[in-house]
C-alpha positions in Angstrom: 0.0 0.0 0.0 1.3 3.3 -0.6 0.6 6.8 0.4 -0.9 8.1 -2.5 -4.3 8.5 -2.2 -7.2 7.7 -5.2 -10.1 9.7 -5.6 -13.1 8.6 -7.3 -16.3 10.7 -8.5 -19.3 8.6 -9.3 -21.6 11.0 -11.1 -25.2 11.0 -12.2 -28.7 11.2 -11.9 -31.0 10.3 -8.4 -32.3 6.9 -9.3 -29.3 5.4 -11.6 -27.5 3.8 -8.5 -24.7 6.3 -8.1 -24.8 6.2 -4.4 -24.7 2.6 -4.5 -22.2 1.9 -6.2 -20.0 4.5 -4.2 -21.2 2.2 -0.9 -19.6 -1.0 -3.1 -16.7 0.7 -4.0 -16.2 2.0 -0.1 -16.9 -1.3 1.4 -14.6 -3.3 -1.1 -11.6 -1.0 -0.9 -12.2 -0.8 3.5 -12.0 -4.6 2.7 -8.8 -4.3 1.0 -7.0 -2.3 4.1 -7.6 1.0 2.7 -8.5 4.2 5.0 -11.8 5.1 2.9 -13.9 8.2 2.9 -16.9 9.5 1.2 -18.6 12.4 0.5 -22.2 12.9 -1.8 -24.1 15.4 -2.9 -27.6 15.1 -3.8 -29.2 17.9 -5.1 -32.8 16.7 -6.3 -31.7 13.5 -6.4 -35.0 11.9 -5.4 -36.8 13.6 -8.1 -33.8 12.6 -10.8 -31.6 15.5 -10.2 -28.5 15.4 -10.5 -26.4 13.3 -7.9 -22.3 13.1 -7.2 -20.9 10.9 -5.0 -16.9 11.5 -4.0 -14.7 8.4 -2.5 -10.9 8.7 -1.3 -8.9 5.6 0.0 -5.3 5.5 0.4 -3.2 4.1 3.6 -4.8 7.5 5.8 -7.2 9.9 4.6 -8.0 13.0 6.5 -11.0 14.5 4.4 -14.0 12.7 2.5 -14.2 15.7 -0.5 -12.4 15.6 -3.5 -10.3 18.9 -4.1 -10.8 20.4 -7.4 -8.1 19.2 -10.3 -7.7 16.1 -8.2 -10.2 13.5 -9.6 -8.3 10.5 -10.7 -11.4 8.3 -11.9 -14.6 9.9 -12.9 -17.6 7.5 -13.0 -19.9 8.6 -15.5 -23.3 7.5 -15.6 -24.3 9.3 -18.7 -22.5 11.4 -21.2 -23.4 14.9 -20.4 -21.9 14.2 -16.6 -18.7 13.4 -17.7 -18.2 17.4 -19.3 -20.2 18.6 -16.3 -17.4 17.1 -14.3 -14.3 17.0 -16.4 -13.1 20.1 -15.3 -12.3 18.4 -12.0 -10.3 15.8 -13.1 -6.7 15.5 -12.1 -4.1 15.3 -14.7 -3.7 11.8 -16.3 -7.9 11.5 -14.8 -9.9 8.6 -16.5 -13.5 8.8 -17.3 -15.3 5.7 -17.2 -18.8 5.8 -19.2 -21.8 4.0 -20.4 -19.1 4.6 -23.7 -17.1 2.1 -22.5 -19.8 -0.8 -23.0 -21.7 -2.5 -25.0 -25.5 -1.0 -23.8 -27.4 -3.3 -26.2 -26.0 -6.2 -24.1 -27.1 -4.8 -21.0 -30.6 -6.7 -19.9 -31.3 -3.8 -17.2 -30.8 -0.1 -17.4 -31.1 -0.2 -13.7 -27.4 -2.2 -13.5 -25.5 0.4 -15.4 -24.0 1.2 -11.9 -22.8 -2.6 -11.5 -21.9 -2.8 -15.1 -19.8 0.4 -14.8 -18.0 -0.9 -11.4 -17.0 -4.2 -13.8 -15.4 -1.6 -16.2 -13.9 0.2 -13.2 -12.7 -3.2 -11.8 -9.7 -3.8 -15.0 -8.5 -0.4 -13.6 -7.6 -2.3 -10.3 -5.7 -5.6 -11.6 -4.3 -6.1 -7.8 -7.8 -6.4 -6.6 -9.3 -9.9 -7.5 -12.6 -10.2 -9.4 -13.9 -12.6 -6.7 -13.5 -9.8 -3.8 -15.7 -7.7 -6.3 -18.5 -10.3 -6.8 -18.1 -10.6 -3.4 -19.5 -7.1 -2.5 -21.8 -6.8 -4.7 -23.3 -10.3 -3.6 -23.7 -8.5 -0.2 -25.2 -5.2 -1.8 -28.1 -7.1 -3.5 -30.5 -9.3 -2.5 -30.6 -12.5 -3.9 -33.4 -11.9 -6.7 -31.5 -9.1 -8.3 -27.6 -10.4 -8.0 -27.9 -12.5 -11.1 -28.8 -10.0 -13.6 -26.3 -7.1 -11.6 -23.8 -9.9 -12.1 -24.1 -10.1 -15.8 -24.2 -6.4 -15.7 -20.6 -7.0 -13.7 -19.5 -9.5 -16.1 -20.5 -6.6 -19.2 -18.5 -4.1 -18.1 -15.6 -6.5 -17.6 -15.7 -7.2 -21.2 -16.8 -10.8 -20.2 -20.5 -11.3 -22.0 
């Protein structure tokens, strides 16, 4: 582990599973050993506003919010987020985007989140793909962990 710390934006609209997937990505990288902190911000999130969730881990974190420039991964949910937030991105910053799969092959719009998290998931060879499933075994009830694992497997490149 080193000293650096990662920051994350996951950024979209109330409804699309932003803050979830934030909650995955805390819970998998506290797993991991990582001090992990997040910040969200909802504006009319419940009424499909827009929504952006901020997550630091490194070996010690002191604040859960993102300073400006200093994104390293933004998590798109759609298109028009990624310029809305690209300003904030850190130099060498990655987007990762419904671009970045194959949305005909995805059974459920409601698993974008998951299927975005598999994408995110080859940016983080050290972590293994079972510790993943894992986490988002324990984020969804039985009835919908099938289909969010396609949606996993889809963004992995997988299906």
């Amino acid at each position: 582990m080193t000293d650096k710390i990662t920051n994350i934006r996951v950024a979209g609209l109330g409804g699309m599973g932003a803050l979830k997937a934030t909650l995955i990505l805390g819970e998998l990288f506290f797993d991991m050993g990582y001090d992990v902190k997040k910040a969200e911000v909802h504006g009319m999130s419940q009424r499909g506003g827009s929504i952006f969730s901020d997550l630091r881990f490194g070996s010690r974190v002191l604040s859960p919010m993102i300073p400006s420039g200093k994104v390293d991964i933004l998590v798109s949910m759609q298109p028009e987020w990624s310029d809305v937030h690209k300003a904030d991105l850190a130099e060498g910053g990655r987007v990762v985007s419904p671009a970045d799969i194959d949305m005909e092959k995805l059974e459920n719009p409601k698993s974008l989140n998951v299927a975005l998290l598999g994408v995110l998931s080859k940016i983080f060879p050290d972590i293994p793909e079972e510790k993943w499933l894992e986490h988002i075994r324990k984020n969804f009830s039985e009835k919908l962990y099938e289909g969010n694992l396609r949606a996993f497997k889809l963004g992995r490149g997988e299906l």
